[in-house]
Structure formats: structure tokens, C-alpha cells
C-alpha positions in Angstrom: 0.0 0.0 0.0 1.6 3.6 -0.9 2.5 5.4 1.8 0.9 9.0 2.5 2.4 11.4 5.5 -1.1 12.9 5.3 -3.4 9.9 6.5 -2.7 7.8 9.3 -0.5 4.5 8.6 -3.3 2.4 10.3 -5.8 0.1 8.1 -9.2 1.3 9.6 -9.5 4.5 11.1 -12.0 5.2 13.2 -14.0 8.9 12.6 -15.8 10.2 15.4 -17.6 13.5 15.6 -17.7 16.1 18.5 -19.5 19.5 18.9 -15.9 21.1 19.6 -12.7 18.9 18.0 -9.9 20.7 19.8 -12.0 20.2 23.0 -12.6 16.5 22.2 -8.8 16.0 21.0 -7.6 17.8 24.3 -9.8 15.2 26.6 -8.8 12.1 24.4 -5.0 13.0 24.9 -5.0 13.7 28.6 -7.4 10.7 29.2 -6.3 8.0 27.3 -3.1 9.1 26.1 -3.5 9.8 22.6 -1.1 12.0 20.7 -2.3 15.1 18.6 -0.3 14.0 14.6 -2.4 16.5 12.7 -4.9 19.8 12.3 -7.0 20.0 9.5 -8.3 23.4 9.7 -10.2 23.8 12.8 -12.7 21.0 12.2 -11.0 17.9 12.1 -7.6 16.1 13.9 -5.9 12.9 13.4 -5.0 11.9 17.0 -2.6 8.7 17.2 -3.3 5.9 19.3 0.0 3.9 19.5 0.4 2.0 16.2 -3.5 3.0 15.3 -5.2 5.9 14.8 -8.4 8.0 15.4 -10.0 10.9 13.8 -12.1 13.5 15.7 -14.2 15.7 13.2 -16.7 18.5 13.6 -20.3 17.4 13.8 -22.2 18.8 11.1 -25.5 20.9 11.8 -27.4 18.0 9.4 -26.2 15.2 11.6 -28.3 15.8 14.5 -31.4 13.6 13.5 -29.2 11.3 11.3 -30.0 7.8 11.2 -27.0 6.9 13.9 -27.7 10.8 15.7 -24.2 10.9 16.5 -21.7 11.2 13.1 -19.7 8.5 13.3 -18.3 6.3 10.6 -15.7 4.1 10.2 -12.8 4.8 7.7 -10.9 1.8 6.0 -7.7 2.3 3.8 -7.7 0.2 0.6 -5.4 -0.5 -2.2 -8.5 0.6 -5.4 -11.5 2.8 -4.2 -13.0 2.5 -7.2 -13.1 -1.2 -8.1 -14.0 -1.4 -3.9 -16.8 1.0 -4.5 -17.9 -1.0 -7.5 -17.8 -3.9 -5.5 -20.0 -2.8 -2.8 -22.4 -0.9 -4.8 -23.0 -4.5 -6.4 -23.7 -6.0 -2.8 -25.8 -4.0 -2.1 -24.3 -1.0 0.0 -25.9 2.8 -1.0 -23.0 4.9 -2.0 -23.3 8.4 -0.3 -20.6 9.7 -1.9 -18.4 8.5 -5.1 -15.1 8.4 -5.1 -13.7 11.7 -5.7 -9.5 12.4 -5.5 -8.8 15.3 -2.5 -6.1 17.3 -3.0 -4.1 15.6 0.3 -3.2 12.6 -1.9 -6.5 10.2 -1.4 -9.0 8.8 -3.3 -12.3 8.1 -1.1 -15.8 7.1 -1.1 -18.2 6.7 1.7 -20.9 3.8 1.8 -24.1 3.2 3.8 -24.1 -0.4 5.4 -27.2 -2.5 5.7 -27.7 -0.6 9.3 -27.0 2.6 8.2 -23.8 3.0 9.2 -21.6 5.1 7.5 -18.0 3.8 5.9 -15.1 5.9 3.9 -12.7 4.2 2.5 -9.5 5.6 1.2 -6.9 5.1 -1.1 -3.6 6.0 -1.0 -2.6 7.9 -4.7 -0.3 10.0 -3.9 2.0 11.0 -1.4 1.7 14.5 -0.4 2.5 16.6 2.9 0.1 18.3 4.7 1.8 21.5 4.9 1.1 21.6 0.8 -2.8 21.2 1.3 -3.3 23.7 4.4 -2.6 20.8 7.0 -0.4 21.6 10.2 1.3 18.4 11.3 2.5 18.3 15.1 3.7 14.6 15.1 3.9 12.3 12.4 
């Protein structure tokens, strides 16, 4: 799998939402530990958890009567979104969002499960820093 300095190393990656990120990424660190790797902006932060990973995001203002109420999904890194997507659609998972190329070197596409719950997965195309897409990485 290429490697990307501006995703996580770990295979799924969880992607939790909060009302107030830095609040939520200040608790997570002095509770459980985890380490602050990089802002996005001021609405989301990769947080690592020894060799894993988490993601706290903003909560979106749509979110609040979603199907799950509390904007979670799950992220899982992958070697071909599109063939994956392709794969799923076929299976019978409703694709919220084709896969579309970001400027921070990954290729994702986020699917409904048979429960509702939401899934992005992401592959690697390109391996870009995150200072060249606005990103300000503390540890990586």
C-alpha cells in the first residue's frame, strides 16, 4: 500500500464527531493518552493511538437527526476505491458519496451499510505533505 504522510498508517480509522474537535482531541490525549499528529483546519484532527489511529471531526449541523444521531463512521484504507466501490455498490451497500480524488493525496468514497452506518474508504494515490494542502502536522 503507498504510503501517504497525510493519513494515518493504520488500516481502519475510526471517525468520530464532536460539537468542539480541539476540546474533544484535548480530553482524548490527557485521558487516554493519545497524541495530537495533525490539524485540518479547525474541524478535524488525526490523533494517534499507539500504532492506530483516530480521527475526531466537527459534527455537522445535518447530523443531528441522522440515522446513527451521532456522526460517526468508520474509515478503512484500501489499495483501489473505485473497483472497492464498485464492489459494494453491487452488494448491495448505497454509495453516499463517489469516489472523488482530494487534493491531500487520497482517493475516497463513503458507503451506507445495511444498518445505516456510514464507511469511507481511502486510497492511498499520492503521497503529499500536509503542509502543501493547508494541513499543520504536530507529530507524524
Amino acid at each position: 500500500m503507498l504510503s501517504n504522510r497525510s493519513i494515518p498508517r493504520a488500516i481502519v480509522i475510526p471517525v468520530l464527531a464532536y460539537p468542539d474537535v480541539n476540546q474533544a482531541a484535548a480530553w482524548l490525549c490527557d485521558a487516554f493518552g493519545f497524541a495530537v499528529r495533525l490539524r485540518i483546519g479547525d474541524h478535524r484532527i488525526q490523533l494517534n493511538v499507539a500504532n492506530g489511529a483516530v480521527i475526531v471531526r466537527e459534527t455537522r449541523p445535518n447530523e443531528v437527526n441522522a440515522v446513527l444521531g451521532n456522526g460517526h463512521s468508520v474509515m478503512v484504507r484500501i489499495e483501489d476505491a473505485d473497483a472497492h466501490c464498485k464492489r459494494a455498490r453491487e452488494r448491495g451497500a448505497r454509495i453516499t458519496q463517489e469516489p472523488v480524488t482530494y487534493p491531500y493525496g487520497e482517493r475516497q468514497y463513503t458507503a451506507e451499510d445495511i444498518a445505516g452506518h456510514l464507511w469511507t474508504f481511502s486510497q492511498s494515490v499520492a503521497d503529499v505533505g500536509p503542509e502543501e494542502w493547508g494541513g499543520t502536522a504536530e507529530k507524524l
